[in-house]
C-alpha positions as CSV (number, residue, x, y, z in Angstrom):
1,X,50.1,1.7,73.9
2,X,49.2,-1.2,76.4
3,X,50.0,0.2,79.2
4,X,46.9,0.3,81.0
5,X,46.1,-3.8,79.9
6,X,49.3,-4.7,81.6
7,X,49.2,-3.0,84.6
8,X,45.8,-2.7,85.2
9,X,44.9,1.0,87.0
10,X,45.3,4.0,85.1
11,X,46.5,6.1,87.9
12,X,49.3,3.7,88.6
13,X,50.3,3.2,85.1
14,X,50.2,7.3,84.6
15,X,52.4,7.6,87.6
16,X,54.9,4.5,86.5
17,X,55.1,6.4,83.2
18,X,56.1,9.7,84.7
19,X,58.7,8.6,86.9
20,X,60.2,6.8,83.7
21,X,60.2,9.9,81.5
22,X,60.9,12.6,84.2
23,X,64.6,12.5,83.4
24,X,64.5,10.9,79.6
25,X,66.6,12.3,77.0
26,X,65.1,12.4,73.4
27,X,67.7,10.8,70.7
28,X,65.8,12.1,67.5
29,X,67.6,10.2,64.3
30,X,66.9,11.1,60.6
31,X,67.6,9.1,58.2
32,X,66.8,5.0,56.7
33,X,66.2,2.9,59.4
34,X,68.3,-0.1,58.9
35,X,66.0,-2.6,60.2
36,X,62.7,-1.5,57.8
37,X,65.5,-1.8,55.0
38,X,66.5,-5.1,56.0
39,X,63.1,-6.1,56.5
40,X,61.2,-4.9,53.1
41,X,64.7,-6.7,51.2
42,X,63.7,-10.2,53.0
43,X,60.2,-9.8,51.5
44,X,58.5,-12.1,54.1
45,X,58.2,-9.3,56.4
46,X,54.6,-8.1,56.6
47,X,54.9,-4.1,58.4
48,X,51.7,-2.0,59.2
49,X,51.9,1.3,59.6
């Protein structure tokens, strides 16, 4: 990510992320994502992967 750019010290941005995550949950989903669907069906969608 950008991290680093936008806040400018690595330490700082390390520590910011750490206090963020400590108590994070991970939500894994399987399955279509509904917004790529949507996206590829416009067809003026340009996605990088």
């Amino acid at each position: 990510g950008q991290w680093n750019r936008i806040f400018g010290d690595n330490r700082l941005t390390s520590a910011l992320v750490d206090r963020l995550v400590h108590h994070a949950h991970i939500i894994a989903f399987t399955g279509e994502s509904y917004r790529l669907r949507n996206a590829l069906s416009s067809g003026n969608t340009k996605i990088t992967i």
